[in-house]
N, C-alpha and C positions, 0 to 999 in steps of 0.2 A: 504494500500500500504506500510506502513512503518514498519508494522508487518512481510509483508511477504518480505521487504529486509531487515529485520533483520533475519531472520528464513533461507535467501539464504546466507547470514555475516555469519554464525552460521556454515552451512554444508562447506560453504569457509574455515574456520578456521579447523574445525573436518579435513577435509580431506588434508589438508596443515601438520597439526598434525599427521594424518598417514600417509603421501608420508615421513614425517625425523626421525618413526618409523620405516619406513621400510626397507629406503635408508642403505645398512652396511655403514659404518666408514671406509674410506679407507685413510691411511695418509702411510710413510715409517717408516721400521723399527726403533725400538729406536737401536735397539745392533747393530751399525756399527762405525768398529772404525777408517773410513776413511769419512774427511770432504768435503762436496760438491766440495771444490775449490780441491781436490783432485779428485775426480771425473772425474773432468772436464781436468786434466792434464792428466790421466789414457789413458782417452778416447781419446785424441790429439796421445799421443804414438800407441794407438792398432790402431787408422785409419790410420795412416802412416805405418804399420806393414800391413795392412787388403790390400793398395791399392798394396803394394808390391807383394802382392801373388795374387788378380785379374783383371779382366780384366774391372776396371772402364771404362764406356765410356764415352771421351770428344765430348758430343751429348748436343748443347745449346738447340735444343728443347725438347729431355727427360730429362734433368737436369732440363728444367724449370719448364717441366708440374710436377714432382714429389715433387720440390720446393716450387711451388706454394700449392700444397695439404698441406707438412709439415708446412711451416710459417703460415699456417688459424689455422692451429692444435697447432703451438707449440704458439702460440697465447696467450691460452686458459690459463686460471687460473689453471686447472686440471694439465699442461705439468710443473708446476715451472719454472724458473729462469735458466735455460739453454742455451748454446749457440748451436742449433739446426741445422746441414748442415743436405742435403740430397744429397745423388749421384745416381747413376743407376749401376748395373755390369750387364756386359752381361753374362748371365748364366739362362737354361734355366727352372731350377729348379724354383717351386711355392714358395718361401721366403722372408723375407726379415729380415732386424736387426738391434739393434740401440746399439754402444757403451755406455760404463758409460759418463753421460757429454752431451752428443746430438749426437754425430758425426754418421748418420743412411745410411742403402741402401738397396735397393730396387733389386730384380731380376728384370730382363726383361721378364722370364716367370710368374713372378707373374702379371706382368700389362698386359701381354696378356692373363693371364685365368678371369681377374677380366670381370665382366658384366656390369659393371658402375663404375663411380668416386667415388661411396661413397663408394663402397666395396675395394676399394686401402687404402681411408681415414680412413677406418676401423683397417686394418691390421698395417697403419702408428701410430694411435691414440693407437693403445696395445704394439706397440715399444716404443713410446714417454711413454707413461705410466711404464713402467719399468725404462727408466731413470729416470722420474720424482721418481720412487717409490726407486728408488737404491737398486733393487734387485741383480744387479751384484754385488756389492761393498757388500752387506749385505752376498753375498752369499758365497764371500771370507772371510771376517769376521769368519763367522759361521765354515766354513772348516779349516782355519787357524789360530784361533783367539791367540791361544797362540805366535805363531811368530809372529802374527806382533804387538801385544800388547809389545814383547821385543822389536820391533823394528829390527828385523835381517837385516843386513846390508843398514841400513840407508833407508828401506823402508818410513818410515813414515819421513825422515830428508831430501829428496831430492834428487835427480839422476833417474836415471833409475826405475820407477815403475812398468814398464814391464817384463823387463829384474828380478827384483827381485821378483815378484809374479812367472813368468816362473819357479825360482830356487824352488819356492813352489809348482809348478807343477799346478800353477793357469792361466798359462797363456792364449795363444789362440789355442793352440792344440785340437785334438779330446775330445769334450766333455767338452771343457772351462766353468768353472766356472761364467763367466762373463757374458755368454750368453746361457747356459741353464739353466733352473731354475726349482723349485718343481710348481709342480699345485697349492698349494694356492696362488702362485707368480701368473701365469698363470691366474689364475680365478680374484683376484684384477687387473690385466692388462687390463682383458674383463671389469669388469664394471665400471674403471676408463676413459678406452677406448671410454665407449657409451658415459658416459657425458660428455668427449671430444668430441665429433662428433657434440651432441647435442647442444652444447655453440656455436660449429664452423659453424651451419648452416645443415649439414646433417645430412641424413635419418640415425639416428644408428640401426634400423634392418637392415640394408644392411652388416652391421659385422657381425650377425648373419648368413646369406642368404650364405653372402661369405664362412663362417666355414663350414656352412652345406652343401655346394658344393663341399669342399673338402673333406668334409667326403665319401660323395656319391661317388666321385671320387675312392678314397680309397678302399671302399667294392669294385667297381667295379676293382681294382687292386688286387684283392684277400689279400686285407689287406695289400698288401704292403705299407710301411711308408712313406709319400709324405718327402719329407723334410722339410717345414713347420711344422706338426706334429710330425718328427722326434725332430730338437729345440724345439718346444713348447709343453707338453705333454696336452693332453687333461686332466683336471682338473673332468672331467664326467660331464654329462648334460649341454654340455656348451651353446650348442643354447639356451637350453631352458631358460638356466641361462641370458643369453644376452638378450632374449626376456622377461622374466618377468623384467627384471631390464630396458628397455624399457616401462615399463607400468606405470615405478613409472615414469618417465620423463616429461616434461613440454610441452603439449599439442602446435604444431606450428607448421608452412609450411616448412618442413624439404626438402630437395633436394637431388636427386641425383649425383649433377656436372654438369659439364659440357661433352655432350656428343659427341662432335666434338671434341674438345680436347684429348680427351681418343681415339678417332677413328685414329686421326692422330697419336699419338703416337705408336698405335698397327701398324700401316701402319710402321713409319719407322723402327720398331724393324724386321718388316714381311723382309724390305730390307736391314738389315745388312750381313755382311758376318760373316759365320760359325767361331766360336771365336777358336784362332790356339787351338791345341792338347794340349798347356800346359796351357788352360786355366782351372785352379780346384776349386773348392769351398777350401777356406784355412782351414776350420775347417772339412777336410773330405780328404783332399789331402791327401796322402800316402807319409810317411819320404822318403825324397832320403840318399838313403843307402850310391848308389857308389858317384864317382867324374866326373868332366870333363874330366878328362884327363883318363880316362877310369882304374881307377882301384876298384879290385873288380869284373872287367869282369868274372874272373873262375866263380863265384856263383851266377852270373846273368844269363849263359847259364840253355837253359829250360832241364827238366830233364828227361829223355827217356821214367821215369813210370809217368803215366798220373791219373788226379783224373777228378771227374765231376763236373760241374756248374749245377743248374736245376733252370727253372723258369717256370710261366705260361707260358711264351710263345716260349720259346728256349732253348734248354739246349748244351752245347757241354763240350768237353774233356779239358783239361789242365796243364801244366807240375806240379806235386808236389811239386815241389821248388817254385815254382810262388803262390802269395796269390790274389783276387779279391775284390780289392776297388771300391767301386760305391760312385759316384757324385750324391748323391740328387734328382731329379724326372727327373734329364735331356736323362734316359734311357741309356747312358752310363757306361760304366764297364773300369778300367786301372785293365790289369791281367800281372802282372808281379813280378818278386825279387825284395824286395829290394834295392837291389846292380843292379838293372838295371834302377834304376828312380833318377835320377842326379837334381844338380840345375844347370839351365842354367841363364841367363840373365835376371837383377830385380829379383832375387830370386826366380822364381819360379821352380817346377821339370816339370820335362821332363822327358816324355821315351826315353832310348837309347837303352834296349833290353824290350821286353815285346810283349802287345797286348791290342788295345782299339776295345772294342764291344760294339753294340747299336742298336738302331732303329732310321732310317730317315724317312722322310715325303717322301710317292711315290702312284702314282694312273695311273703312263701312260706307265707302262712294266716295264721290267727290265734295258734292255739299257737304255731308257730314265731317267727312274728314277737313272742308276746308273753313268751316265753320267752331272747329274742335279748334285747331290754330288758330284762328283770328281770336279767339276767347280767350287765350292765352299769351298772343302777344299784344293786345290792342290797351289792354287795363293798364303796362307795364310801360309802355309808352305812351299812357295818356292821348292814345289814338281815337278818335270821333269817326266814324263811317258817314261816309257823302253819299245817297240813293241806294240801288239796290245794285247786284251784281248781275253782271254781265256776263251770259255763257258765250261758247265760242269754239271752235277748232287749231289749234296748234298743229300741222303736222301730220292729222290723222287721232290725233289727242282731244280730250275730251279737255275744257279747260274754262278756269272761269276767274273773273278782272272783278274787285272790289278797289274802291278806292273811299283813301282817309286824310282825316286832317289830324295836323297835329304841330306842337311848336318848332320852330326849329334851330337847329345849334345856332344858326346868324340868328343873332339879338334882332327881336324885335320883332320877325318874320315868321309867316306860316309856311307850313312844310306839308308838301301832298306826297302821299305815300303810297301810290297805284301798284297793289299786291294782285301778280298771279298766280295759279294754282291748276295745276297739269298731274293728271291721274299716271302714277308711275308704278312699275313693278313691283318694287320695293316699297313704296309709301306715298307722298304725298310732294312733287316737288314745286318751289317757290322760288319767286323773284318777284322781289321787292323794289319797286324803282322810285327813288328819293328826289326830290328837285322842291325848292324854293318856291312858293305859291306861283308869285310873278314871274318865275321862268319857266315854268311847266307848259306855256303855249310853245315855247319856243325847243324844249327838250321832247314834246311827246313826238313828234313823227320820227325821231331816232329812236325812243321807246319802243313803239309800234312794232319797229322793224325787227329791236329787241327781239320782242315777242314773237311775233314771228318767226322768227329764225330758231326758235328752242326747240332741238329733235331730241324723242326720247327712247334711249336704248328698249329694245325686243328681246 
């Protein structure tokens, strides 16, 4: 007997010896010339900057349930010495992010595609692991390292750290340094991520399960870029890489959550109302060109020669002058100038000339279904309906034109909001065309053609 529990001592030790052979070394960069307690200041600045341009919501039961998930996580030896907040935006795009420092947030569409609690824990534990890893802070380093090694304007001596990475073109704008990052970044986030799961009590193949869902998603989008993936770039073989780095982990009754929790949560986000028009993802919003007070109007008007949009599943016409920003997986398009998308109130843009186009959830006709959305965006933009709606043909489509008033970003002025609505495979699609009372004579026969021209995939 004591032979052969030495002989079990023996393969115990062997394979304890190859699970910390096998494990990589995952610690944060040495070359960052920005210290944690800066970090952690950074990151106080960009979530004040982050909440000014979305639509945080003051929800005590998704603030908790997402809270709850992060503080198990940020718990964890793996997450460091951070001061770790969680919030919720409503935005329906699959995402989420974590500032330098802790300060992280979560999509509303990410908690409604996840399948369980551990695969939200999943996507939380590879945000936390970036701060913990200070990929952001490393990332500017690396891109900047000569300025701020001088110190250009008192970066590294105190004030504004925002504002002075912004003038390095580091700030939060499209493609922020802060929070995209290279695939090896990426790839150490996934397997610092599992053994945060694993310390925290869940299942860490469930981060895998989640990834590989959105991938599937994706092919089945014809490769279109979820948003998720678009921030995070696939590192390549990432499941597999989650999953073998699950093998080396610590054999235990791992969980999935709690699964009422996660049900109610999807339940209240199911009855929120539709977030107003000028709710954007801040790292994907489009510059406002013009102002409130409406100047800059000449080069916002649409332009007579039209180009085309195309997608799997709809294509249509659109003025030249006008460029086509898309928001992340929430199926939406802002198609408009520059000089037509203002900042209105808390900083965010607004359309005052343009066009928002998308895909709504519909399965009970057209009125019904078009009827179901206008109920839901018209209250939240304090939108008035003008007559009755107009049915119509698009294409061979069944299709129907209401139009509304409502204020608009140019101070002082009313805003007509002539929404249409085309029975589509998948659901209900819309295009929303914005113009200034007074110039809506002069923009609708380019509308028109708008409309006209919207074909929709078979």
């Amino acid at each position: 007997m004591s032979r052969r529990w030495l002989a079990a001592s023996v393969m115990l030790v062997l394979t304890g010896a190859l699970y910390a052979q096998k494990q990589k070394k995952i610690a944060p960069s040495r070359w960052n010339l920005f210290s944690p307690e800066q970090d952690i200041q950074l990151g106080r600045e960009a979530a004040a900057e982050v909440e000014r341009k979305v639509a945080v919501l003051d929800n005590k039961e998704l603030t908790g349930f997402v809270s709850r998930i992060g503080k198990k996580l940020g718990e964890q030896p793996e997450a460091g010495n951070y001061p770790y907040t969680f919030k919720v935006v409503h935005d329906n795009s699959i995402n989420a992010f974590a500032l330098p420092g802790g300060p992280s947030f979560v999509h509303t569409g990410l908690i409604q595609a996840a399948g369980n609690e551990a695969q939200i824990a999943g996507v939380l534990a590879h945000e936390i692991s970036h701060v913990a890893l200070r990929h952001g802070t490393a990332q500017v380093t690396k891109a900047n390292a000569i300025q701020i090694a001088a110190g250009i304007g008192g970066l590294m001596a105190g004030g504004s750290m925002l504002g002075q990475l912004a003038q390095l073109g580091a700030g939060l704008g499209a493609n922020s340094l802060l929070l995209k990052f290279s695939r090896d970044a990426e790839s150490d986030a996934d397997l610092l991520g599992a053994r945060m799961m694993a310390r925290a009590g869940y299942e860490p193949i469930e981060m895998a399960r989640f990834f590989e869902k959105l991938e599937v998603e994706e092919k089945a989008r014809g490769g279109q870029m979820s948003q998720f993936f678009s921030d995070h770039p696939n590192p390549g073989n990432r499941v597999k890489a989650v999953s073998e780095e699950v093998k080396m982990l610590p054999a235990r009754g791992y969980g999935k959550g709690d699964s009422a929790s996660l049900q109610r949560a999807q339940s209240v986000i199911r009855s929120l109302p539709v977030p107003k028009k000028t709710n954007a993802n801040f790292r994907h919003q489009p510059p406002a060109g013009g102002s409130a007070t409406g100047a800059g109007i000449d080069a916002a008007r649409p332009a007579a020669a039209l180009k085309q949009h195309q997608s799997r599943s709809v294509s249509f016409s659109y003025p030249e002058n006008w460029q086509v920003f898309q928001s992340g997986q929430s199926n939406e398009l802002t198609i408009a100038a520059t000089e037509g998308l203002v900042e209105g109130q808390g900083g965010r843009t607004e359309i005052a000339f343009g066009a928002l186009a998308g895909l709504a959830p519909g399965r009970g006709g057209l009125e019904r279904d078009t009827e179901q959305f206008l109920q839901q965006i018209a209250p939240a933009n304090r939108m008035q309906r003008s007559g009755e709606a107009k049915r119509f043909q698009v294409s061979g489509s069944a299709a129907l034109l209401n139009l509304y008033f409502s204020a608009s970003p140019y101070r002082g002025r009313r805003e007509v909001d002539a929404i249409v609505t085309v029975e589509h495979p998948k659901g209900l699609f819309y295009m929303i065309l914005v113009s200034p009372e007074n110039e809506y004579p002069k923009a609708q026969p380019v509308f028109d053609r708008m409309i006209q021209s919207i074909q929709i995939a078979r």
